[in-house]
C-alpha positions as CSV (number, residue, x, y, z in Angstrom):
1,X,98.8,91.3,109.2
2,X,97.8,90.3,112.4
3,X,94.0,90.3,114.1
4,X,94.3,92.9,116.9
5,X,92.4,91.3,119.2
6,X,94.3,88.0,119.8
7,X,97.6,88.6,117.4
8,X,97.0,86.0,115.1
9,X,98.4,86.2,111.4
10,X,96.0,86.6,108.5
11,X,96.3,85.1,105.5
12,X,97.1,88.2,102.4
13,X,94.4,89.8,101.1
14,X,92.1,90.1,104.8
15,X,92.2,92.9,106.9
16,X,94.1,93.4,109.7
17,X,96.4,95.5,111.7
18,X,99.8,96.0,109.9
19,X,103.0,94.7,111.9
20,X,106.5,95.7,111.3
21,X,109.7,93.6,111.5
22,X,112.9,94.7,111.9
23,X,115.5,93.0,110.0
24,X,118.9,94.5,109.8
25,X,121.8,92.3,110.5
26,X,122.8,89.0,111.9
27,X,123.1,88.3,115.7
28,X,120.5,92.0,116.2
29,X,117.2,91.2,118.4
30,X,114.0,91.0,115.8
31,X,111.3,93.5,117.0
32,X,107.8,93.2,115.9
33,X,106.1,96.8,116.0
34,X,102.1,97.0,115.6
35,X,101.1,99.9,114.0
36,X,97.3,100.2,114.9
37,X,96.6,100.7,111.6
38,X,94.1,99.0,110.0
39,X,95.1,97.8,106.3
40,X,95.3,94.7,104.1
41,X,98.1,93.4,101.6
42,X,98.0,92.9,98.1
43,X,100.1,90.4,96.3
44,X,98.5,91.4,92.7
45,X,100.5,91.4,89.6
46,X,100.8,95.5,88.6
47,X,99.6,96.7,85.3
48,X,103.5,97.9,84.6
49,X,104.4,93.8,85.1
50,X,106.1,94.5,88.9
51,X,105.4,92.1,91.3
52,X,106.1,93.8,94.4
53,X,103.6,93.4,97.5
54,X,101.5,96.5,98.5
55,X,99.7,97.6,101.3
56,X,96.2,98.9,101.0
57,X,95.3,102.3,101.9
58,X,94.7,102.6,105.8
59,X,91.2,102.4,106.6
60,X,91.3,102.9,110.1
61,X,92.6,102.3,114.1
62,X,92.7,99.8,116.7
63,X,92.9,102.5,119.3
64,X,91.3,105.2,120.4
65,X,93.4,108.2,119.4
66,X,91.9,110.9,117.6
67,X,94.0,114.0,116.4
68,X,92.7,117.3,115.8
69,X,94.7,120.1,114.7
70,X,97.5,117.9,114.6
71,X,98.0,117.0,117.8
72,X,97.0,114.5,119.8
């Protein structure tokens, strides 16, 4: 999670806007991808006893883009 306005890391748990790393083999360039979505992770033990990190449902944009129909 970054803040959107000056692309700062959050700490887990606030929101932010959710960036994507790509890490796929050695000696390949690592390309951050914002999203725009608006979210926040969750590093909370599950009820089954899985540990995995989660992302919170989207709760909104950084951007303007509205879609109606389905298209943009």
């Amino acid at each position: 999670m970054i803040r959107s306005r000056d692309g700062e890391p959050l700490p887990d748990g606030k929101r932010g806007e959710l960036v994507l790393t790509t890490l796929t083999r050695e000696r390949m360039p690592m390309l951050r991808f914002g999203t725009k979505n608006i979210t926040s992770i969750i590093k909370e033990k599950c009820p089954c006893g899985k540990t995995f990190t989660k992302i919170e449902r989207i709760r909104g944009r950084t951007d303007d883009i509205l879609k109606v129909r389905g298209k943009r």
